[in-house]
C-alpha positions in Angstrom: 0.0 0.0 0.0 1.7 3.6 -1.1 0.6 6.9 0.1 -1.4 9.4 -1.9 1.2 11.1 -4.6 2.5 14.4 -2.6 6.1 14.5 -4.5 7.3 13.7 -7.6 10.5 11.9 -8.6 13.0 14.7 -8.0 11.3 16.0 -4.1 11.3 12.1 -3.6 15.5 12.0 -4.4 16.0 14.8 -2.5 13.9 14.1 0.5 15.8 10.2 0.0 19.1 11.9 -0.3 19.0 14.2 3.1 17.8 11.3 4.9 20.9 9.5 3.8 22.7 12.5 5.0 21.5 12.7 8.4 23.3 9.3 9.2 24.0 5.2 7.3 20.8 4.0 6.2 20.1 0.7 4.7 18.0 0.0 1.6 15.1 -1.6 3.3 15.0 1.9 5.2 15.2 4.0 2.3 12.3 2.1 0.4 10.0 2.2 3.3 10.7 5.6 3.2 9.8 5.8 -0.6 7.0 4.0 0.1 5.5 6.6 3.1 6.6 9.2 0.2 4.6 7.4 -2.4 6.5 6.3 -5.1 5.7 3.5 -7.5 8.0 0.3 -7.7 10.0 1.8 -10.2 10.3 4.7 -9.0 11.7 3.5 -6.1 14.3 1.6 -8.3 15.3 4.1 -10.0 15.7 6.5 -7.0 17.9 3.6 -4.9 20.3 2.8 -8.2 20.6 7.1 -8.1 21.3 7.2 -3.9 23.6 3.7 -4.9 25.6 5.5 -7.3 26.1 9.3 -5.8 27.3 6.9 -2.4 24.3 8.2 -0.5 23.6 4.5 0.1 25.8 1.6 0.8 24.3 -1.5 2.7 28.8 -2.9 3.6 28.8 0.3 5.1 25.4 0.8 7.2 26.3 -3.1 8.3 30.1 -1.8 9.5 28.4 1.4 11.1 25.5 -0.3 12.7 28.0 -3.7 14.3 30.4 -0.8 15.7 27.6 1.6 17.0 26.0 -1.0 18.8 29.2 -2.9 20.1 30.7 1.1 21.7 27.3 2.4 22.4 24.8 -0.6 23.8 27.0 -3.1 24.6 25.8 -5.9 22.2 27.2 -9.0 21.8 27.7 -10.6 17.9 24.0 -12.1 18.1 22.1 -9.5 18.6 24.0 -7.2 16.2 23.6 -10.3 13.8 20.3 -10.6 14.2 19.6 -6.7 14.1 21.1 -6.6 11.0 18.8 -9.2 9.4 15.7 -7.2 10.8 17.0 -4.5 8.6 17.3 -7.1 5.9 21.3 -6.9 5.0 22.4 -9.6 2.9 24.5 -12.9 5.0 27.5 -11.8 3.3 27.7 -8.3 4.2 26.5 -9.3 7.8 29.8 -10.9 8.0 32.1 -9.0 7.0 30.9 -6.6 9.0 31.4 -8.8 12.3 34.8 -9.7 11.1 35.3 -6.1 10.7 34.3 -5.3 13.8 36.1 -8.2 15.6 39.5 -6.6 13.9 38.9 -2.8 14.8 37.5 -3.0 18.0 38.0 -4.4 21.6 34.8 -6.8 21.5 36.4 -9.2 24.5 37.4 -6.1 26.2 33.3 -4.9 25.8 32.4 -8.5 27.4 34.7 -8.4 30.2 34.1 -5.0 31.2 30.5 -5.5 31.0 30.6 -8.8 33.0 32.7 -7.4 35.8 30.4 -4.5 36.2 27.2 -7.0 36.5 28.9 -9.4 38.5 29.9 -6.6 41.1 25.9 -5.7 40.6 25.1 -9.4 41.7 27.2 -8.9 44.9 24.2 -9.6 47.2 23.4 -13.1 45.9 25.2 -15.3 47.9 24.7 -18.4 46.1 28.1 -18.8 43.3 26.1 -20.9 41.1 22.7 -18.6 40.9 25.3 -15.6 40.8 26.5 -17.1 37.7 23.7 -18.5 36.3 21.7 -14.7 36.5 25.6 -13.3 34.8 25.3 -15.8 31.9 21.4 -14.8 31.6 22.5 -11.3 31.4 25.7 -11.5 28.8 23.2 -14.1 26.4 20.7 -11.9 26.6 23.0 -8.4 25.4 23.6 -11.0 22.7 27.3 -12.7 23.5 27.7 -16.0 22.6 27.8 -18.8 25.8 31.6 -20.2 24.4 32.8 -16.0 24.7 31.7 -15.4 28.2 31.9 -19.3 29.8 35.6 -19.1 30.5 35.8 -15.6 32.2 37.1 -15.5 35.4 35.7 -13.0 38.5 37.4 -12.1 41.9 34.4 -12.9 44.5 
């Protein structure tokens, strides 16, 4: 379903284009977008092959920004980015690389362990090792680390 026709193709680039601007978007973003604008299919084609070509729009690097973003500013862990990513549609290939890339540039076990020592003072009060450990690994899986990352980290008591 498209929205009545307000714009036509060159308000629709432009709009498209400062969008872009404003920070990485991914294609499924900009064609929902289109879509709310009211373009046609092939509108919407040709305005993604014009935002493709000026660099406006580049899906390696929305995958790169988005893995690093949310590794330094949320604190995810390589599942959740992964499966952020695929909510946003990004094709398996670029989805990796952009891990790998972000694996390379940044400190992702330094992330984990600083975010598991800061929970693990948190869970002071439980006096119980195993459910203090058990309510740390719930925590880390569920910011999206993998169990094999976190299951060998050590904690002063």
């Amino acid at each position: 379903m498209t929205a009545p026709r307000a714009y036509d193709l060159t308000q629709m680039l432009q709009k498209t284009e400062a969008f872009c601007a404003y920070q990485e978007r991914c294609s499924h973003e900009v064609v929902e977008k289109l879509k709310r604008l009211g373009a046609q299919d092939g509108e919407v084609i040709q305005i993604l092959q014009a935002l493709y070509d000026s660099r406006f729009l580049d899906d390696a690097r929305f995958a790169h920004a988005y893995a690093v973003g949310k590794l330094r500013i949320k604190n995810w862990g390589v599942n959740k980015i992964k499966e952020g990513l695929q909510m946003k549609r990004i094709a398996p290939d670029l989805i990796q690389a952009a891990l790998h890339q972000m694996y390379d540039e940044e400190n992702y076990f330094g992330v984990l362990q600083q975010i598991a020592e800061r929970k693990w003072r948190e869970l002071a009060k439980e006096k119980d090792p195993w459910t203090r450990k058990q309510k740390l690994y719930r925590f880390l899986a569920s910011r999206g680390f993998k169990y094999d990352e976190f299951s060998d980290l050590k904690f002063e008591s």
